[in-house]
Structure formats: structure tokens, C-alpha cells
N, C-alpha and C positions, 0 to 999 in steps of 0.2 A: 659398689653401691651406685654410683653415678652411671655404669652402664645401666644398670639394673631402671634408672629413673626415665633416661633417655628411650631405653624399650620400650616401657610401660605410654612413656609421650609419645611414640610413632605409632602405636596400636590404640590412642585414646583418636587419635587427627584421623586414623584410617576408619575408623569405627566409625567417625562423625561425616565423614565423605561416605562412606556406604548407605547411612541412614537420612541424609540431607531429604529437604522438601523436593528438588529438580527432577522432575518424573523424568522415567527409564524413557519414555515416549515425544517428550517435549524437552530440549535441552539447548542453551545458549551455542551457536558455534562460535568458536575462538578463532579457527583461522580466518574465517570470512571468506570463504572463496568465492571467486566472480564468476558472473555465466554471459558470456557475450550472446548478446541477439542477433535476430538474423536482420540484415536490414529493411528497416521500414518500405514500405511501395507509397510513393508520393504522386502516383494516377487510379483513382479510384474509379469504379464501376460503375457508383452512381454519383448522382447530382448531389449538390449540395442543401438544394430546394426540397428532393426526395427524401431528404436523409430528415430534416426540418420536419416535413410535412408527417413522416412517420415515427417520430419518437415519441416514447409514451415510457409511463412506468411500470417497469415487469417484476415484479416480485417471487416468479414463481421462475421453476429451473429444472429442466433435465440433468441428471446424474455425470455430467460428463466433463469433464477437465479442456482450460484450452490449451489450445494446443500451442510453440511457441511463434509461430507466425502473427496468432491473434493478438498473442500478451504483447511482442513487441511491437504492433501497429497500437495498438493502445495506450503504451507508456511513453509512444513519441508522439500520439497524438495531445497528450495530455502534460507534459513537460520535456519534450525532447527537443534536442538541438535541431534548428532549421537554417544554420548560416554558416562557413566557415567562422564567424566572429563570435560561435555561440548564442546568439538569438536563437531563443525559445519559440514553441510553437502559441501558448498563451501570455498576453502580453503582460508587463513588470513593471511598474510605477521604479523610475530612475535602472530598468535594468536589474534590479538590486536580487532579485530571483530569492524570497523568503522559504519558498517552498518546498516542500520535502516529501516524495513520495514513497507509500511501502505497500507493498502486495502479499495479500496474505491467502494463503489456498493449503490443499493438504499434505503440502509436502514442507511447509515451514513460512517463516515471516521473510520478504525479501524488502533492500534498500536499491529504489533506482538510483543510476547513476546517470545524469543525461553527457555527459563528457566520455565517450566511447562506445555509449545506449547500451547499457549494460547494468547487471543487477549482481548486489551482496549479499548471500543468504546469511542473517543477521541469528534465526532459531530455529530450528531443528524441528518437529511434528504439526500437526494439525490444531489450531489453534480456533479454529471459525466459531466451534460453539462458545469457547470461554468469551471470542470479539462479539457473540449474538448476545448471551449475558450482560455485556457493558453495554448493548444498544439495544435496551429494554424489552431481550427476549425476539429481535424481530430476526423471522423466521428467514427471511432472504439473506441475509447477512451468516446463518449457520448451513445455507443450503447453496448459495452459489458457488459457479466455482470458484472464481477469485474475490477478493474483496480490497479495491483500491481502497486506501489510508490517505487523505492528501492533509500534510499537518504543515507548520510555516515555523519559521524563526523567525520572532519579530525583530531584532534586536538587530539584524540588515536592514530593513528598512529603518528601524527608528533613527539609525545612526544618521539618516539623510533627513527623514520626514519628520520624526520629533512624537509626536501625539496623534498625529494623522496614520501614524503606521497600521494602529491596527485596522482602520478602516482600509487601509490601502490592501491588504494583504488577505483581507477577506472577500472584496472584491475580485482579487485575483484568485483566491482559490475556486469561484463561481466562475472566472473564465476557465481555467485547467479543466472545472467536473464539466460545463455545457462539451467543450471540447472531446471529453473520455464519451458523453452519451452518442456524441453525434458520432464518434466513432465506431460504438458500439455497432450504432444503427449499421449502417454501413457495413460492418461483419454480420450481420443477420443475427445480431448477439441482443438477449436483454439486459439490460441495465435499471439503476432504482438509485437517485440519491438519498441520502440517509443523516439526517442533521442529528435526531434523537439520540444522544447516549451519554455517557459520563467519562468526560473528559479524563478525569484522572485515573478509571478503570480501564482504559481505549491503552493511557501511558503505557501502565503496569502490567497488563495481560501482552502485550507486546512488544515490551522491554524496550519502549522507547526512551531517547535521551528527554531531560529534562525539558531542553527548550523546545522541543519538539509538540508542538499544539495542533494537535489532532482538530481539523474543521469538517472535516467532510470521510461519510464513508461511503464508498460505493460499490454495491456488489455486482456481478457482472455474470454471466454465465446463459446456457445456451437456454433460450426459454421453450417454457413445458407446453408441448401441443398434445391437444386428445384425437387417436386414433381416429378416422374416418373424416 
């Protein structure tokens, strides 16, 4: 009889894993495996006046994925290590580095890492339109290729700053995004920051940690020119 009960519990658990909500298409990875970059180019092609003079907001996008020379010139532009000591490329009220970037495109959600300038593929499938849904439908955000997340931990900074954290960390996340644009520019790439959306939908559709506070999103990808 007790085999008989133990049976009946392995095929109730198996039953409930086959039927779970976690689509065939979009799924948590467990192991976390890393993708090392290639490394960053620290002499760019143009000015940094040029780069200024031509950034604007692109909301529209060619069909085309970047490639990984772009992503990583991006994610070191935009929180990467620039020191032996670990100095970041945007700068960090006490050093304290709140910030926490994740890149989302169609092949899954990614965690940077700026200690090796490398990334954790944190989920599995194409996420951009459920991220467009939490940032009120806007169209840039389900058509680019990538879509930088930059979210913060307060609770770094407050340990040092108190009450001024949050302001300290918002601030810095305006330097990381001015950073990621002017970057962009500079790959010939558009960009579009993106304030609008619902915090706690931005969490949850991309399986972030709690203290993870989603500020900024920014989509990125090659912008759409009409023929002639």
C-alpha cells in the first residue's frame, strides 16, 4: 500500500512539472553560464564632440541583432571596468557602484558582469515584447535589438549615504545611460532612453531580484533608413 501511495506522489509532482505556467519557449536558466566578451577598443573613430553633436532619440530599428563586438563596447561603455583598481567607466558617489546592468534581446535576459566584462544568461527566450508591455506598449523597446535594463541597489549606497542614496544612485544611473547613448552614437547604432514603465512589471517579466530597481530602459539597435 505505501508503495502504491509513493507511486501515485511521483506521477502527481511529474504531472504538475509537465503542466506548470514556465513556457516551452521562455525558461529560467539554472546553470547560469557566462559568455566572455571580446575586449572593449579604448580609441574610437570619432570625437567625442561628434558623438555629442549627433545624438538624438531613435525609436525605430532594422531587423538585425548586434553583433558581439557592439554589445561589448556598450556594456563597457556603460558600467565597465576602466582601472586595474576596478573604476568604472560612469562615475559612483563613495565608489559604492549600486548598479546593475541586464540586456535583454532574443535570445534571453543577460546579467553584466563588469569584473571579467562578461555576461550571465540569467532566461532562456525572447522576452522584448512582454519588456514592451511593462513600458506602456512602446514599440522601441519590442523592436530593438537589445534592450539595456540599468536597475540599482540601494542599500550600497545607503549603507554610506543614509537618505541621500536614492538621489545619489539615480543620478548615476543618468551617467551610465548618457554614457551607453553616446556610445551607441559612435557604433552608428540608435538608441532611445526610456523612463515610462512599471516598475514592478519590468521585476517580474524579467525575473529580477528584489532589490533590483529597474531605472532606466534603453533600447538599442541598428536604426531603420528608407531606401534611396
Amino acid at each position: 500500500m505505501r508503495r502504491l501511495i509513493l507511486l501515485l506522489l511521483v506521477l502527481l509532482v511529474t504531472a504538475c512539472g509537465a503542466t506548470g505556467t514556465e513556457s516551452s519557449t521562455v525558461r529560467a536558466v539554472q546553470s547560469r553560464p557566462e559568455i566572455n566578451l571580446p575586449a572593449p577598443d579604448e580609441i574610437g573613430s570619432r570625437s567625442l564632440e561628434e558623438v555629442i553633436g549627433a545624438r538624438r532619440s531613435i525609436r525605430e530599428y532594422a531587423d538585425r541583432p548586434l553583433d558581439p563586438t557592439a554589445l561589448s563596447q556598450l556594456l563597457w561603455a556603460t558600467q565597465g571596468e576602466t582601472s586595474a583598481s576596478g573604476k568604472r567607466a560612469a562615475p559612483s558617489a563613495g565608489a559604492l557602484y549600486p548598479l546593475e546592468v541586464y540586456v535583454v534581446d532574443r535570445t534571453g535576459v543577460y546579467h553584466y558582469v563588469p569584473e571579467g566584462h562578461r555576461l550571465k544568461r540569467m532566461v532562456e527566450g525572447d522576452l522584448r515584447s512582454e519588456l514592451s508591455a511593462a513600458a506602456l506598449d512602446q514599440v522601441a523597446v519590442a523592436e530593438a535589438a537589445a534592450v539595456f535594463v540599468i536597475t540599482a541597489v540601494e542599500a550600497r549606497t545607503a549603507a554610506k549615504y543614509g537618505d541621500r542614496a536614492g538621489r545619489y544612485m539615480t543620478l548615476e544611473a543618468g551617467h551610465a545611460a548618457q554614457n551607453l547613448l553616446l556610445q551607441a552614437v559612435a557604433l552608428d547604432l540608435g538608441a532611445v532612453p526610456v523612463g515610462a514603465f512599471d516598475d514592478a512589471d519590468v521585476q517580474r517579466v524579467l525575473s529580477l531580484p528584489a532589490d533590483h530597481e529597474p531605472l532606466y530602459l534603453i533600447p538599442v539597435g541598428h536604426p531603420q533608413r528608407e531606401d534611396g
